[in-house]
Structure formats: C-alpha cells, structure tokens
FIKEMI-520260 format. One record per residue: x, y, z of N, C-alpha, C, O in turn. Coordinates in steps of 0.05 Angstrom, whole numbers, plus 5000, padded with zeros to 4 digits. Each point is the difference from the previous one (the first is absolute). Layout:
<nodes>
{n.c1->X, n.c2->Y, n.c3->Z, ca.c1->X, ca.c2->Y, ca.c3->Z, c.c1->X, c.c2->Y, c.c3->Z, o.c1->X, o.c2->Y, o.c3->Z}
...
</nodes>
This chain:
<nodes>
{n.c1->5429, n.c2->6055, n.c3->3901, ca.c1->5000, ca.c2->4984, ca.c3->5025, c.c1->4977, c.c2->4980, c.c3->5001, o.c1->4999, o.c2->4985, o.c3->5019}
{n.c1->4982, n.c2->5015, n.c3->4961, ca.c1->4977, ca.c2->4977, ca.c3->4997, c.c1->5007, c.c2->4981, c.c3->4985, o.c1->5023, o.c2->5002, o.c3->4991}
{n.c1->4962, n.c2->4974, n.c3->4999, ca.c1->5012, ca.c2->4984, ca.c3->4982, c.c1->4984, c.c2->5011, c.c3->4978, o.c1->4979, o.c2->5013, o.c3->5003}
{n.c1->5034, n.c2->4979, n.c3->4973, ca.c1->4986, ca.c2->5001, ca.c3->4966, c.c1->4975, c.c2->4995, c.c3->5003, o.c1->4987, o.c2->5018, o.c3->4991}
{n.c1->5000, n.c2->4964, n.c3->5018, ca.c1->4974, ca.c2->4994, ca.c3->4991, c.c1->4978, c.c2->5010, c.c3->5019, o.c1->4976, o.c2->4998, o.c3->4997}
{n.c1->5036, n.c2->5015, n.c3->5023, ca.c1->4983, ca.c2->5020, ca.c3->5020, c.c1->4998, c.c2->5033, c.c3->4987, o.c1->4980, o.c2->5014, o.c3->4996}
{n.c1->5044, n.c2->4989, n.c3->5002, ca.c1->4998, ca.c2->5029, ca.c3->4982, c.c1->4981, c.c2->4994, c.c3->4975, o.c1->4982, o.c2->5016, o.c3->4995}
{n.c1->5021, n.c2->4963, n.c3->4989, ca.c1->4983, ca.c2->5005, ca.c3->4970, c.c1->4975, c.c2->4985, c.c3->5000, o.c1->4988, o.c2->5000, o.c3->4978}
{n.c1->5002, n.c2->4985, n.c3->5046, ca.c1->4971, ca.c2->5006, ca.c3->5010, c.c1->4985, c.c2->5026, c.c3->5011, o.c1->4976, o.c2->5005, o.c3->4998}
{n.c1->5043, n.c2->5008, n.c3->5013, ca.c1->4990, ca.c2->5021, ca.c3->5022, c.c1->4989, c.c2->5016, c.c3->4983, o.c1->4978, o.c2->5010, o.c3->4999}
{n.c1->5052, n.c2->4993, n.c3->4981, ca.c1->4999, ca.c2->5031, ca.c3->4988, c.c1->4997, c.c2->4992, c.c3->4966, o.c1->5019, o.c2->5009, o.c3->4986}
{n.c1->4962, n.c2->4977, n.c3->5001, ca.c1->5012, ca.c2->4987, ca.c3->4974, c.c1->4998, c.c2->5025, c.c3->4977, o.c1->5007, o.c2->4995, o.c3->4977}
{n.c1->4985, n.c2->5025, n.c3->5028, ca.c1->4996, ca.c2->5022, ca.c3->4977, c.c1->5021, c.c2->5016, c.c3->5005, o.c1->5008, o.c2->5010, o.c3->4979}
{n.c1->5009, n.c2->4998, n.c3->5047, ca.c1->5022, ca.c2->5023, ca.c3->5001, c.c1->5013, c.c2->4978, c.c3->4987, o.c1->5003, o.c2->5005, o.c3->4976}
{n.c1->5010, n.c2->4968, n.c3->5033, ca.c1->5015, ca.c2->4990, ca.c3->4992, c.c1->5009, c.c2->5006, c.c3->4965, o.c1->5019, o.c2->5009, o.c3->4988}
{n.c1->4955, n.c2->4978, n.c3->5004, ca.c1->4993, ca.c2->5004, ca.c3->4976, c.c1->5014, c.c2->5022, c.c3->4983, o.c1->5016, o.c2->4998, o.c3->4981}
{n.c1->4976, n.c2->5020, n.c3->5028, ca.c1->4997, ca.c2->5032, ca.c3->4987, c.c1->5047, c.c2->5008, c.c3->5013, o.c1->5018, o.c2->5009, o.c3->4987}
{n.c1->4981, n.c2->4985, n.c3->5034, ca.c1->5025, ca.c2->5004, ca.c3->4999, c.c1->5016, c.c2->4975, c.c3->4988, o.c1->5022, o.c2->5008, o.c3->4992}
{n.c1->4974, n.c2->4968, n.c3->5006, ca.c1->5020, ca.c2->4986, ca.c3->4973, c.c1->4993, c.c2->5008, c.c3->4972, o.c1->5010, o.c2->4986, o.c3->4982}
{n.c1->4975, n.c2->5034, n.c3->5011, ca.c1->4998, ca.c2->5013, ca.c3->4978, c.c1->5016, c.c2->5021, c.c3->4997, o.c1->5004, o.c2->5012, o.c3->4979}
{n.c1->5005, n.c2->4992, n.c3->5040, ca.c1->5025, ca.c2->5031, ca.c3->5002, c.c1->5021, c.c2->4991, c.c3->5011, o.c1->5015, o.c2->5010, o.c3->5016}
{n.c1->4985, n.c2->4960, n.c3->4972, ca.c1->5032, ca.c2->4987, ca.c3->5016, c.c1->5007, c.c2->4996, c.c3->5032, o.c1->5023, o.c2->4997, o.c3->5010}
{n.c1->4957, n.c2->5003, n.c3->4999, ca.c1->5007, ca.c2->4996, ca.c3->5034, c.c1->4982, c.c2->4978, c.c3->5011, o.c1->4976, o.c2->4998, o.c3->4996}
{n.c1->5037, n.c2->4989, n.c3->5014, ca.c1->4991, ca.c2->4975, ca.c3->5008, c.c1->4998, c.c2->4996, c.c3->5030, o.c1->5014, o.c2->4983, o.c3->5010}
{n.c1->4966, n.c2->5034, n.c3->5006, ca.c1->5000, ca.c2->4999, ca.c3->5028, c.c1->4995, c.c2->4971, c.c3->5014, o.c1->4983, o.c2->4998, o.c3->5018}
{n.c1->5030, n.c2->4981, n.c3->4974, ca.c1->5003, ca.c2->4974, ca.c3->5014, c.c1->5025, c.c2->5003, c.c3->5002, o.c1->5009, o.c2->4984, o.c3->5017}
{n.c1->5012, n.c2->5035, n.c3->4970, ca.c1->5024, ca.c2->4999, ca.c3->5009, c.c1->5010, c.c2->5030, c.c3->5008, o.c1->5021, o.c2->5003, o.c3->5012}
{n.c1->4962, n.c2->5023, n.c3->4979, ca.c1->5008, ca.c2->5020, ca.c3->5013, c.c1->4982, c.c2->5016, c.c3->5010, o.c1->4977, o.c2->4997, o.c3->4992}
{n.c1->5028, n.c2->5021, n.c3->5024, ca.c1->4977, ca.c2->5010, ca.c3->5016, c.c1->4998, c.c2->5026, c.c3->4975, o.c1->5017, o.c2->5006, o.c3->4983}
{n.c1->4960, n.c2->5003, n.c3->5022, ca.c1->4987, ca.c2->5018, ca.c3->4976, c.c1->5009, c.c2->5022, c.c3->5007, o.c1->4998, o.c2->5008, o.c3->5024}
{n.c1->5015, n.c2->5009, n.c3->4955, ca.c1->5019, ca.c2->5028, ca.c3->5011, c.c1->4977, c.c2->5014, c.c3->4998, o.c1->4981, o.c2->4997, o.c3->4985}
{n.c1->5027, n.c2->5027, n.c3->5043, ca.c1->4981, ca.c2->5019, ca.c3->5010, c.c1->5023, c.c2->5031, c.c3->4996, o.c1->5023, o.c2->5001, o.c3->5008}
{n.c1->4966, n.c2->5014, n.c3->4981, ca.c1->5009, ca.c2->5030, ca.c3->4993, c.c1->4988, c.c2->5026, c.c3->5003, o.c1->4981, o.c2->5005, o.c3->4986}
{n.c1->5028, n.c2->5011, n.c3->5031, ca.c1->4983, ca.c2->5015, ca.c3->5009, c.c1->4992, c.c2->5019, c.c3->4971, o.c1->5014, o.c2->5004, o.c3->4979}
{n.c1->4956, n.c2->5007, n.c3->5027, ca.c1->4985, ca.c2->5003, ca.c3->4976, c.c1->4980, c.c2->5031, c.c3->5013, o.c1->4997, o.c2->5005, o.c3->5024}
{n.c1->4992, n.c2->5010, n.c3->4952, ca.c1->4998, ca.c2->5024, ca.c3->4999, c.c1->4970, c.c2->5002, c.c3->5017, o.c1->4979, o.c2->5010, o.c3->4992}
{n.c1->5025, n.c2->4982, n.c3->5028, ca.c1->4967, ca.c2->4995, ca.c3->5010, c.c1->4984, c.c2->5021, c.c3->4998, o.c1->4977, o.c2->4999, o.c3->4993}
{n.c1->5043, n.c2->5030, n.c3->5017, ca.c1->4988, ca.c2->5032, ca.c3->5002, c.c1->4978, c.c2->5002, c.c3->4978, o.c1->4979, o.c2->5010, o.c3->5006}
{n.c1->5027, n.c2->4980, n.c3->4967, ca.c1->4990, ca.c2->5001, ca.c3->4981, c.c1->4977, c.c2->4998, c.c3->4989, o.c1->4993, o.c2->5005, o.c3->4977}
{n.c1->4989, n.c2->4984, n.c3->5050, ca.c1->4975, ca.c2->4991, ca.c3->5001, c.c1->4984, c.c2->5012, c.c3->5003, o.c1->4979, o.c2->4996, o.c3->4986}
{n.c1->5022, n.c2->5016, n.c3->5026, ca.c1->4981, ca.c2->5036, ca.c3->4994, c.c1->4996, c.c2->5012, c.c3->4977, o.c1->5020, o.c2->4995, o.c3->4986}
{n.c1->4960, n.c2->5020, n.c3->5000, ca.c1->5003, ca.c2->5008, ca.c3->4979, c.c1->4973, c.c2->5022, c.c3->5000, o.c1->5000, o.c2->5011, o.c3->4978}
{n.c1->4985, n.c2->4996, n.c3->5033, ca.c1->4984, ca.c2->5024, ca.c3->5001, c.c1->5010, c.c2->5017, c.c3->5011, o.c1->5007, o.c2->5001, o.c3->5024}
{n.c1->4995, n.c2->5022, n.c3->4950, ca.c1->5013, ca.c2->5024, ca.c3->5028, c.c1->4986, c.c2->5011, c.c3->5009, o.c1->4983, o.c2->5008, o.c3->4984}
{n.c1->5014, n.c2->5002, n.c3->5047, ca.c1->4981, ca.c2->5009, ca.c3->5012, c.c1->5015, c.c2->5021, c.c3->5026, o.c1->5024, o.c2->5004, o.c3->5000}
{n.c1->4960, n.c2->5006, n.c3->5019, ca.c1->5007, ca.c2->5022, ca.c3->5001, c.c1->5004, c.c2->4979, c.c3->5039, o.c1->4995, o.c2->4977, o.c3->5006}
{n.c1->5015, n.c2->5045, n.c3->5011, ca.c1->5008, ca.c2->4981, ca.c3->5022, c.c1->4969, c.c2->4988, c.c3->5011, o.c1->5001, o.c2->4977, o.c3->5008}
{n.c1->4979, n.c2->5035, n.c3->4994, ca.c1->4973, ca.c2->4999, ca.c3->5015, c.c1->4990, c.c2->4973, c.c3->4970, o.c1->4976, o.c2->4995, o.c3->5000}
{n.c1->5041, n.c2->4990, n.c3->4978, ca.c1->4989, ca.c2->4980, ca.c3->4992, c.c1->4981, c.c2->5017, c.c3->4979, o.c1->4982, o.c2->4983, o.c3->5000}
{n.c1->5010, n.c2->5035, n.c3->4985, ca.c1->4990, ca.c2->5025, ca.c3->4985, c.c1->5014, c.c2->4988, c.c3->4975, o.c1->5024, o.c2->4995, o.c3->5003}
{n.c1->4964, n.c2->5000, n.c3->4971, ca.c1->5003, ca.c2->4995, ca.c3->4971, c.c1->4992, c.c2->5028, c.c3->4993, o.c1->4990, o.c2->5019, o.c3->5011}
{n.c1->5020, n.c2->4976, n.c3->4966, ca.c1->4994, ca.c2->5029, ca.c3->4979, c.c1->4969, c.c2->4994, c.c3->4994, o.c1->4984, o.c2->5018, o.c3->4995}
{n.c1->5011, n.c2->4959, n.c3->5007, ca.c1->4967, ca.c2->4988, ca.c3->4991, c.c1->4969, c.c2->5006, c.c3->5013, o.c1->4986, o.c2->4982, o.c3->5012}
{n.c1->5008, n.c2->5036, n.c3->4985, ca.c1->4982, ca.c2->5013, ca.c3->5027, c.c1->4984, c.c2->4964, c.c3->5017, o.c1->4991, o.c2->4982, o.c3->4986}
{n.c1->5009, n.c2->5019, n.c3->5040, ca.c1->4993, ca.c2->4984, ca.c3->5016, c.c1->5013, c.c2->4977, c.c3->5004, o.c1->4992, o.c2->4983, o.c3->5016}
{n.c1->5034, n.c2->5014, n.c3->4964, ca.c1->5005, ca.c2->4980, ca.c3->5006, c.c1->5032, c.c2->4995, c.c3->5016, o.c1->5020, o.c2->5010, o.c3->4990}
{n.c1->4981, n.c2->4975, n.c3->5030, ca.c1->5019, ca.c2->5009, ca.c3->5022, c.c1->5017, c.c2->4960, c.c3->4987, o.c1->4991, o.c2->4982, o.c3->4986}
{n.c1->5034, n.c2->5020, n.c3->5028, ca.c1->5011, ca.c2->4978, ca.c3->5000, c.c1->5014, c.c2->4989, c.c3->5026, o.c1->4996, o.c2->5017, o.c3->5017}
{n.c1->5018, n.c2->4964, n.c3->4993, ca.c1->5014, ca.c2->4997, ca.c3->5025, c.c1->5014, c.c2->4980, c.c3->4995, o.c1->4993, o.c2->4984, o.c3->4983}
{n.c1->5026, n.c2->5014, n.c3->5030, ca.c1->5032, ca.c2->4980, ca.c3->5005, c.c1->5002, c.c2->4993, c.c3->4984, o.c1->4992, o.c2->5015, o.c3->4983}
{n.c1->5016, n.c2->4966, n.c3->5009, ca.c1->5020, ca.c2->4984, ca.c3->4975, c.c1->4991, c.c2->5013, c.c3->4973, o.c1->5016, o.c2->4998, o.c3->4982}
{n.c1->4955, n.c2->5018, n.c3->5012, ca.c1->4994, ca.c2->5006, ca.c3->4978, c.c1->5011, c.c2->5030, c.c3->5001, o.c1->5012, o.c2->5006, o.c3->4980}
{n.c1->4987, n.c2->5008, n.c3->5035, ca.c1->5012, ca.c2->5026, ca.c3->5000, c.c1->5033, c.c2->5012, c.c3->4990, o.c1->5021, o.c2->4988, o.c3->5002}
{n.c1->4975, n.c2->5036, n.c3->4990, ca.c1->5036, ca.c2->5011, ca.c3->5001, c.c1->4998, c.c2->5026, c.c3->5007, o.c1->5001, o.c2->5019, o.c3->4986}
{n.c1->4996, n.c2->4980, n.c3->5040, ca.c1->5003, ca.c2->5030, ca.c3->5013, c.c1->5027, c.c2->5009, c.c3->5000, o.c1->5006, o.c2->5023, o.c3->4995}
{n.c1->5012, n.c2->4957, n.c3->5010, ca.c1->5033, ca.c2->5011, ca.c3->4999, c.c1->5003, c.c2->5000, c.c3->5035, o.c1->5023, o.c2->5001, o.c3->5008}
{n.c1->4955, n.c2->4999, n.c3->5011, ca.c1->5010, ca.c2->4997, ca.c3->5034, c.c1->5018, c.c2->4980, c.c3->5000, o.c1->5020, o.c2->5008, o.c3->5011}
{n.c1->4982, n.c2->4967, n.c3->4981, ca.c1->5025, ca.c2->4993, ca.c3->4999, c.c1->5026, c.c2->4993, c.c3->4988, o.c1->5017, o.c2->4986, o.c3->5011}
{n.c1->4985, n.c2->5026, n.c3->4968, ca.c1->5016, ca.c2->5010, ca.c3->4976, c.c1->5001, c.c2->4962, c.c3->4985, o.c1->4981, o.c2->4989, o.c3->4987}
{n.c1->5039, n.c2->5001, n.c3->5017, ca.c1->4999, ca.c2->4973, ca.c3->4987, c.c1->5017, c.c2->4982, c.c3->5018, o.c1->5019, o.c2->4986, o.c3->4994}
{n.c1->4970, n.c2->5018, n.c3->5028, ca.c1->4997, ca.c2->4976, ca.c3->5018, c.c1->4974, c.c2->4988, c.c3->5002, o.c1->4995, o.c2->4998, o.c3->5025}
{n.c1->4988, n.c2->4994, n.c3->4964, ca.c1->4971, ca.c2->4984, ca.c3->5002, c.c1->5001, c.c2->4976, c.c3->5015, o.c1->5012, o.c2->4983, o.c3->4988}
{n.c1->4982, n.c2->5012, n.c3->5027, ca.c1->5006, ca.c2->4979, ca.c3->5020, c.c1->4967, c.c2->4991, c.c3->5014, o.c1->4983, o.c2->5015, o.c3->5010}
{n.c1->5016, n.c2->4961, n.c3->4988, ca.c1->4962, ca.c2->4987, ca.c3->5016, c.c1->5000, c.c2->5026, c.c3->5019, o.c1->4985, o.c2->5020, o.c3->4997}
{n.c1->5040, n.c2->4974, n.c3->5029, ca.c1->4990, ca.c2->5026, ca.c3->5027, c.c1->4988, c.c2->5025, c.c3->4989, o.c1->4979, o.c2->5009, o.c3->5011}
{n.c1->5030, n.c2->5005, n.c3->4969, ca.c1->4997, ca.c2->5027, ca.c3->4987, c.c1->4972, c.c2->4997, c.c3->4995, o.c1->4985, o.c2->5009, o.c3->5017}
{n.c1->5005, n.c2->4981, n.c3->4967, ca.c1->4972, ca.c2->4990, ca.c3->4997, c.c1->4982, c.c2->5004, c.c3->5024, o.c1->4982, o.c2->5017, o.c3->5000}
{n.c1->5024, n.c2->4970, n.c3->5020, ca.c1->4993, ca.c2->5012, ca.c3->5029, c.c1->4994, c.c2->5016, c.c3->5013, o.c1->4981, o.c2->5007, o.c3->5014}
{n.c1->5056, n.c2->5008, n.c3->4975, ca.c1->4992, ca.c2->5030, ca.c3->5014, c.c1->4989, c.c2->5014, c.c3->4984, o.c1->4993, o.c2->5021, o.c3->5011}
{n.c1->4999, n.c2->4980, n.c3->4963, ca.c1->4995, ca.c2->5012, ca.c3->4977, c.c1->4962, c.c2->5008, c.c3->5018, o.c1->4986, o.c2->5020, o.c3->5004}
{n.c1->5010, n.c2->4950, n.c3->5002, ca.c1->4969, ca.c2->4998, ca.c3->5005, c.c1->4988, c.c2->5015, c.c3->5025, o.c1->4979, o.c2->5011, o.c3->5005}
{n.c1->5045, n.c2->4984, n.c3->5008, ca.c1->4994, ca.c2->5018, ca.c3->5031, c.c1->5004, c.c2->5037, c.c3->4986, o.c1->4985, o.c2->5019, o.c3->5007}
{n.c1->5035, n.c2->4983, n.c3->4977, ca.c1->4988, ca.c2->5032, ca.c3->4996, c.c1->4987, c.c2->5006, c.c3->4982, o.c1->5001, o.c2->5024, o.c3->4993}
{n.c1->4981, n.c2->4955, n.c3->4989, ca.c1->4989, ca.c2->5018, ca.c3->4983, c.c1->4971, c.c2->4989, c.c3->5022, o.c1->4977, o.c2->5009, o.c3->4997}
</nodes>
C-alpha cells in the first residue's frame, strides 16, 4: 500500500535480504507464519526459578518450568514475574 521508493528507502536491508529469497515486498506483503515462540525458554528450572546450579535462579522468557506447558506468550512472562 506504499509506493516502491518509500518502502526501499525506509526499509533498504529487509528489502534486500528478502529479494534474496525471491520476494519482492514492493509487490507483496512479507508472509507471516505462526512460529515456535514457546521455544524460547531453555533453563530448566524448578517453579520458584531454582537451576540445578547452586545460586543461580532464572525468570521469564529464559526459564522452562513447564507452568505454562507451550503456550509462551509476552502476558505469561508477566504472570510468570508476579509469582515467582
């Protein structure tokens, strides 16, 4: 919905990088796919934020307590903070 030369001022490196994978967002809008976000966590820790690592604790997005199985969502993060 912009013209060509507003998009590849604005944005000249996505452009870039996506006519390198064949898409040319001056004529299509850049496909969006929902993606494994849950995934972003990766210390397992115990619900109180507790590593196997003596002293060392973790919280929201770095954690995998499993409180919210694999829905990871910004809000969760939130509530994650209000109970630990």
């Amino acid at each position: 919905h912009k013209p060509k030369n507003e998009i590849l001022s604005h944005f000249p490196s996505i452009a870039s990088m996506c006519l390198q994978h064949g898409l040319d967002i001056t004529r299509n809008p850049i496909p969006v796919v929902p993606a494994a976000h849950y995934m972003c966590g990766g210390v397992h820790a115990r619900l109180q934020g507790e590593t196997n690592a003596k002293g060392l604790y973790v919280a929201c997005e770095v954690e995998c307590t499993g409180l919210h199985g694999a829905n990871r969502l910004a809000s969760n993060s939130l509530l994650k903070a209000l109970i630990l």
